[in-house]
N, C-alpha and C positions, 0 to 999 in steps of 0.2 A: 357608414358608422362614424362617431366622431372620438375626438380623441377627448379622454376623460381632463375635466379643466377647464374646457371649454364650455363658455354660459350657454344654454340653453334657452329661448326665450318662449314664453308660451303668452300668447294672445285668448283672451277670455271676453273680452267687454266687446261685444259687438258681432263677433264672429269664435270659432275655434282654430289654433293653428299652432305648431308646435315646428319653430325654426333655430337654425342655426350655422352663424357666419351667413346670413340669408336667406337659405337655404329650407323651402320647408321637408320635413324631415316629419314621420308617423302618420302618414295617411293611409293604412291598408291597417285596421286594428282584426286583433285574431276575433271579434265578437263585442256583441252590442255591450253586453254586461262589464267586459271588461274595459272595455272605455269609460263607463258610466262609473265603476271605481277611481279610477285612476283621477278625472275629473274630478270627483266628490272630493278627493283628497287634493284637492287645487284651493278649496274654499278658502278664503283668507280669516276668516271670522272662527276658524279655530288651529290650533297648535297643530296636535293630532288627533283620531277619531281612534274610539274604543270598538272592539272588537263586538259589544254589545251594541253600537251605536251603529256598528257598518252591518252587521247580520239584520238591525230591524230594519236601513235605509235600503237592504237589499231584498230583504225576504219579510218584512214585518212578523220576525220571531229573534228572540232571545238567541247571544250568543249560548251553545251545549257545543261538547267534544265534538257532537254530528256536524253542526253547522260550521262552527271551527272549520272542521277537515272540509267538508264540500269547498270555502272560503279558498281555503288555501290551495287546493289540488286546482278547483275548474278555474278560479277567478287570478287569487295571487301567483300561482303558480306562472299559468302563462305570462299574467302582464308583467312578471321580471324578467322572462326570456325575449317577450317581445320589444322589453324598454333597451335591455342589454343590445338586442341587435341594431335598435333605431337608433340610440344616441351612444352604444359604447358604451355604456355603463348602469347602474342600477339606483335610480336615486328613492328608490325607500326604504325607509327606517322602520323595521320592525321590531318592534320589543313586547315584551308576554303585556302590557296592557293594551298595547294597540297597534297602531301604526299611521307615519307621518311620510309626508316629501321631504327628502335634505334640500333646504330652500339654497344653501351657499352656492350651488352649481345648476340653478334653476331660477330665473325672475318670473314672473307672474305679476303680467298688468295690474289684475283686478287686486292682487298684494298692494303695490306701488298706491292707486287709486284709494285702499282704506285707510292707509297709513297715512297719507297724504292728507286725507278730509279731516282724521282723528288730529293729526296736529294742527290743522285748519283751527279745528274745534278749541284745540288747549290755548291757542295764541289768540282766538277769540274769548276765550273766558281772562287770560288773562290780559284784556285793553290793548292787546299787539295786533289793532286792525292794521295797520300795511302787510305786517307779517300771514295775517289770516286772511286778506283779500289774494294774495299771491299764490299762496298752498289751495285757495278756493280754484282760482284761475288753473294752476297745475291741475288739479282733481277736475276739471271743468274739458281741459284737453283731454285727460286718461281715459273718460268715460266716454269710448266712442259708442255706445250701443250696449244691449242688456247682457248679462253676466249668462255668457255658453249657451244661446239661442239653440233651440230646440234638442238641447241634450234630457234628458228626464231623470228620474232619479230625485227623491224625496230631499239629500242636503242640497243638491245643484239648484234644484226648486227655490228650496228656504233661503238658499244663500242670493241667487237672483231676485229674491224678493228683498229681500234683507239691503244689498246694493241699491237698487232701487230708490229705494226708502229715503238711505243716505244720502241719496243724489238730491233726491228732490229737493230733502229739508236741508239740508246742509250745505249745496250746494246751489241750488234753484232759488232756493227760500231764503237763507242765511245771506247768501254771497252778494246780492244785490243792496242790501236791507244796511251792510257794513258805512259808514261814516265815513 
């Protein structure tokens, strides 16, 4: 268990791995499904997901009171017991529209990696080629491999495609092409 404050590091680009102070930490998940949340909520390409957005990514049906509770009892339920015992504490933010990671005591490669490219992108729009050849080169290291490799799960999907993408053009495409 770790002691709450302590950053959490979670590896996404290339492999899955959830460590800290070293240490990998979360490899025994209570169930397939509830890995496959907890991931989806890894995705850097959105804030937080709606409760209508995780019942279709889960069940391809509309969040109703039904699905709600099933959500919560089989899925959210565990994965805060099982987060609490692996790292000490509980890093999701649930509120009646949805629910998020508190990223402050959580990094996230595949975070680092889009934030990185998207300011690649602004200091390429605005004529800061040194500035956007270096955030290229940064985003160039981050991206060891594809976004949660053989995780499933319809956002993990969109969002490893999504990743992808960026790399290519953005990074592949864009970063050599810079003056």
């Amino acid at each position: 268990m770790l002691i709450p404050g302590n950053t959490v590091k979670i590896q996404t680009l290339g492999c899955f791995n959830i460590s800290a102070d070293g240490t990998s930490v979360a490899q025994e998940w209570p169930d397939e499904t509830v890995k496959v949340l907890f991931c989806s909520l890894l995705s850097p390409l959105d804030l937080y997901f709606t409760w209508d957005r995780i019942c279709r990514s889960m069940w391809e049906t509309t969040a109703t009171p039904t699905s709600r509770r099933h959500l919560e009892d089989d899925i959210i339920r565990p994965l805060h017991v099982f987060l609490l015992k692996e790292l000490g504490f509980n890093p999701l933010v649930i509120r009646p529209e949805g629910i998020s990671i508190d990223r402050k005591t959580i990094h996230v490669d595949a975070h680092e990696f889009y934030n990185t490219v998207l300011e690649g992108l602004q200091q390429l729009s605005n004529s800061d080629n040194a500035a956007a050849r270096e955030k290229f080169n940064r985003a160039n290291t981050l991206y060891t491999g594809s976004y949660l490799p053989g995780i499933p799960g319809k956002i993990v999907v969109n969002t490893r495609k999504e990743l992808e993408s960026l790399y290519r053009t953005a990074v592949m495409d864009c970063h050599p092409a810079i003056p």
